[in-house]
C-alpha positions in Angstrom: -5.7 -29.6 -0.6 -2.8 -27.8 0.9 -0.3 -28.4 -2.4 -3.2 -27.4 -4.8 -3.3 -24.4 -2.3 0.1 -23.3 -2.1 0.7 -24.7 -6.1 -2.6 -22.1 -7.1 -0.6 -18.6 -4.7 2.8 -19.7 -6.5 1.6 -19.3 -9.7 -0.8 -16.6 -8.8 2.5 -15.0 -7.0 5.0 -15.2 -10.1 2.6 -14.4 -12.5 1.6 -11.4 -11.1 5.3 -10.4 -9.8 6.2 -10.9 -13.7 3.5 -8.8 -15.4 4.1 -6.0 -12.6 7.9 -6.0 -12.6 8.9 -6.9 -16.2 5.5 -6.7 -18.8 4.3 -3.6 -17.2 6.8 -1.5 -17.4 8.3 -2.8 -20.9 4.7 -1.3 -22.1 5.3 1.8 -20.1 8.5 2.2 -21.6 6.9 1.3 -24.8 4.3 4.5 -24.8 6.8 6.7 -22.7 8.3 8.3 -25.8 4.3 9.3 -26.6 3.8 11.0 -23.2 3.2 14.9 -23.6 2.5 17.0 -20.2 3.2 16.3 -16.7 -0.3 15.1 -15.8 0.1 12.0 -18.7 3.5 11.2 -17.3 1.6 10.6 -13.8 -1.1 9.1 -15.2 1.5 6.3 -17.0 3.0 5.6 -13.9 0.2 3.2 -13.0 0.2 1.5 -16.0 2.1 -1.3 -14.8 -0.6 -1.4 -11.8 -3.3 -1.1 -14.1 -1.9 -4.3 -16.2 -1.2 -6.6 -13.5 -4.7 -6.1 -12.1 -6.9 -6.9 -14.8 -3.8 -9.9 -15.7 -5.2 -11.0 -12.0 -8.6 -10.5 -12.5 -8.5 -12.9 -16.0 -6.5 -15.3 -13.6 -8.2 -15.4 -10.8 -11.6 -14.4 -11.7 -14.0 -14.6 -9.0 -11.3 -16.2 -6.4 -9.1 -12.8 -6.9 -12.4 -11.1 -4.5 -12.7 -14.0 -2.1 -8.9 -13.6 -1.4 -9.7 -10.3 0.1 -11.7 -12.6 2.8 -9.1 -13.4 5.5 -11.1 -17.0 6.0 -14.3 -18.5 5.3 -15.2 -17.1 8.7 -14.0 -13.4 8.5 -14.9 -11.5 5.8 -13.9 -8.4 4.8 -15.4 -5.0 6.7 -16.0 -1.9 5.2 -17.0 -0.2 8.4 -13.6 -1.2 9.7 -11.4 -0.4 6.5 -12.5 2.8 6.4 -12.0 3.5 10.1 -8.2 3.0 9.6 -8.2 4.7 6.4 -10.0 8.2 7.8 -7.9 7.9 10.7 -5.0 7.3 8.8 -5.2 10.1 6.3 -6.0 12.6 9.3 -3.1 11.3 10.9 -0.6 11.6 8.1 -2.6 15.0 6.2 -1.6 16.9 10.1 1.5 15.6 10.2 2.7 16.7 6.8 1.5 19.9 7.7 3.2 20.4 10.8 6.2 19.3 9.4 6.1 22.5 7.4 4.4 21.5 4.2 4.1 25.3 1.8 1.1 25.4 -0.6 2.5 24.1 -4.1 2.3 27.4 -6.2 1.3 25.3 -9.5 -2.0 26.0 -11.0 -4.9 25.4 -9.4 -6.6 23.4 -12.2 -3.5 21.2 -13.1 -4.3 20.4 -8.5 -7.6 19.0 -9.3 -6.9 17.0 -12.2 -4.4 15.6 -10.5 -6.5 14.9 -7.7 -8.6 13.0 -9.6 -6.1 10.9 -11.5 -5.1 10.0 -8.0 -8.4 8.7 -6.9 -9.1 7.0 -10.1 -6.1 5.0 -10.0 -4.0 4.8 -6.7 -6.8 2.6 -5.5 -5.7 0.3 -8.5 -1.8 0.7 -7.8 -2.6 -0.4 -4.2 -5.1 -3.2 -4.5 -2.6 -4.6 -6.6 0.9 -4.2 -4.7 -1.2 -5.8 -1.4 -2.4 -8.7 -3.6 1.3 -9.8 -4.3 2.8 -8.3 -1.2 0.2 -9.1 1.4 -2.3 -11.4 0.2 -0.5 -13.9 -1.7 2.0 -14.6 1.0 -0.9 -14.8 3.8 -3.2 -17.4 2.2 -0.2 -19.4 0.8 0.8 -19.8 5.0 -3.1 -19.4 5.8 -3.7 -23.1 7.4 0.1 -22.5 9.6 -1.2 -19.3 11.3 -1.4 -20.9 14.8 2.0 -20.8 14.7 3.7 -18.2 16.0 7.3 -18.8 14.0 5.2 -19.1 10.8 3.8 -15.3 11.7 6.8 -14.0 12.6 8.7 -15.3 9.1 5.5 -14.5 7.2 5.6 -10.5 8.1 9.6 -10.7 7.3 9.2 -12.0 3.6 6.3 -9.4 3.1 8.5 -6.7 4.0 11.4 -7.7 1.7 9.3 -8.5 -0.9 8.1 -5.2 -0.4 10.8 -3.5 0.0 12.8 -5.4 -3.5 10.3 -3.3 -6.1 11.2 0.0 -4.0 14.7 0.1 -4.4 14.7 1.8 -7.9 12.8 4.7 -6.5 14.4 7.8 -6.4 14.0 8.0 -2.3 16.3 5.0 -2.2 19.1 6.5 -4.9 19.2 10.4 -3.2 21.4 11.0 0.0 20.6 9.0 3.4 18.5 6.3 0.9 19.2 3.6 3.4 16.5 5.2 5.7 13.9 4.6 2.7 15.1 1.1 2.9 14.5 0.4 6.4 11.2 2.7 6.1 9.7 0.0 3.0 11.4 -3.1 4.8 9.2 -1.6 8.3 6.6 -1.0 6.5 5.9 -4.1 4.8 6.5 -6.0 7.3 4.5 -4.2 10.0 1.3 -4.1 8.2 1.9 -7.7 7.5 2.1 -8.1 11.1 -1.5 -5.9 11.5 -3.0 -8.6 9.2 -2.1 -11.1 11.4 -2.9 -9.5 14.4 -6.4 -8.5 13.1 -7.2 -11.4 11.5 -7.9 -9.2 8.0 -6.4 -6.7 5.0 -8.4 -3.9 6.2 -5.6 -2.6 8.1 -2.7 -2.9 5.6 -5.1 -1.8 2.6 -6.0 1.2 4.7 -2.7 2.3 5.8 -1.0 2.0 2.0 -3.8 3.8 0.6 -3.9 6.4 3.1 -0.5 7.0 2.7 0.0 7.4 -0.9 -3.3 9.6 -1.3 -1.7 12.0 1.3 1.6 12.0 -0.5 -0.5 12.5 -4.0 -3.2 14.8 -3.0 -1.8 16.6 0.5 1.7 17.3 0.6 4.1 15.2 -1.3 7.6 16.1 -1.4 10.1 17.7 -4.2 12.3 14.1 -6.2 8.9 12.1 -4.9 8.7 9.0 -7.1 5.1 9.6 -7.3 4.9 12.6 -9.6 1.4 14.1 -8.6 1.1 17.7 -8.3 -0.3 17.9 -4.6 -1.7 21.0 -3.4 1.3 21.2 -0.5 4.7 20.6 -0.9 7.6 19.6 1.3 11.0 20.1 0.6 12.6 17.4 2.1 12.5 14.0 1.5 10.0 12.0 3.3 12.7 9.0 3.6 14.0 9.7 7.5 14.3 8.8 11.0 11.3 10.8 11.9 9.1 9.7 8.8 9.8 5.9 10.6 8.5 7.8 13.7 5.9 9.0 12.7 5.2 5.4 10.8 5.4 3.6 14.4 3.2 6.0 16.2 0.7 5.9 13.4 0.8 1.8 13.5 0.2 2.1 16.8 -2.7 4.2 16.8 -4.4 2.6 14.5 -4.3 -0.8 17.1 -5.4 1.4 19.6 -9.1 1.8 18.0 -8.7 -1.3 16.7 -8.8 -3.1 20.0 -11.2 -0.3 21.4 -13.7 -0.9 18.9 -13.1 -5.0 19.5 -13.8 -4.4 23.3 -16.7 -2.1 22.8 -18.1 -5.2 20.7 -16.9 -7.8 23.1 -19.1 -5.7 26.0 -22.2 -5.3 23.6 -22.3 -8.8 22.5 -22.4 -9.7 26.7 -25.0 -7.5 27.4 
């Protein structure tokens, strides 16, 4: 059971890492020469995303939904997902603000289509790079988790294997890129560590959507690989010390309700 286990994620893993990495973007690069406008151009960027989903979906079929189920036990809750993904955009919308994000002076209407390009498909992009990066690797290790070497390697792979596709984006190639290394290899490997710790994917599904909607919608930032027209802008790069600040105290917030709500639970379910 455990080799037709880990044989059934390997397969799932390096098909999936192939169509993302190599037959995604070869059809991107394919239509690229077609693309008029700067709204098309963002709209391609999820083709590879796109792709590789409905690749998984023909795979996987009705086991690519159940993977979202941390165990047979724990499934997965909405209620809680989208606690850590309001709370998360808050979070993240202030702090781009603060930070001295200027409204984007493009026109209004290009905004809103944008807007909704990045609702229709970021949900896509991310569903599909915590599949590979997050889901694969935690069911492949699923029946070691009481060991606490096993979690510890486990959140490590996930952030290099999350951090390897990032290194051809443009945060990584400008000036001081090495932060937007460690910032990926943190990140991956954190939220890895959340899923662990909370026994779920509603915490790393949460915090990489939240985080990419507020970089597409809110305030991204001028050389962003993600070519949205937000309605704020930022000049600098978001790849610094203080972005991997601002990463920690958000990771740690987020645990904060999470064991508030689990207490508050804990209390009803004795009284």
């Amino acid at each position: 059971m455990k080799n037709n286990n880990l044989i059934e994620c390997g397969v799932s893993f390096i098909v999936a890492l192939f169509s993302y990495l190599i037959i995604g973007p070869i059809i991107y690069a394919l239509i690229y020469p077609y693309i008029n406008g700067t709204l098309l151009f963002y709209a391609s960027l999820f083709i590879p995303s796109v792709f590789t989903l409905l690749v998984l979906i023909v795979l996987k079929r009705k086991r690519f939904i159940n993977d979202f189920r941390a165990s047979r036990d724990r499934g997965f809750s909405l209620p809680l997902f989208f606690i850590f993904l309001s709370s998360s955009f808050i979070f993240l919308s202030l702090t781009s603000l603060l930070e001295g994000a200027k409204v984007n002076p493009a026109p209004i209407g290009e905004k809103i289509l944008s807007l909704f390009i990045s609702l229709l498909f970021i949900p896509i992009q991310i569903t599909t790079e915590e599949y590979i990066f997050r889901i694969l690797p935690y069911k492949t290790v699923e029946e070691r988790m009481g060991k606490k070497s096993v979690c510890i390697l486990l959140s490590l792979i996930s952030g290099l294997l999350f951090t390897l596709p990032h290194l051809f984006n443009k945060e990584v190639l400008a000036e001081g890129g090495y932060w937007a290394v460690i910032h990926y290899f943190l990140w991956g490997s954190m939220v890895m560590a959340g899923s662990i710790m909370t026994k779920g994917f509603e915490f790393p599904l949460a915090m990489h959507l939240s985080n990419n909607l507020v970089v597409s919608i809110v305030a991204n930032y001028k050389g962003s690989s993600l070519s949205s027209t937000s309605f704020f802008i930022l000049e600098n790069e978001t790849s610094s010390p203080k972005a991997i600040v601002t990463f920690l105290l958000l990771f740690a917030l987020e645990f904060l309700f999470f064991y508030t709500l689990k207490r508050r639970r804990h209390s009803e379910r004795q009284e």
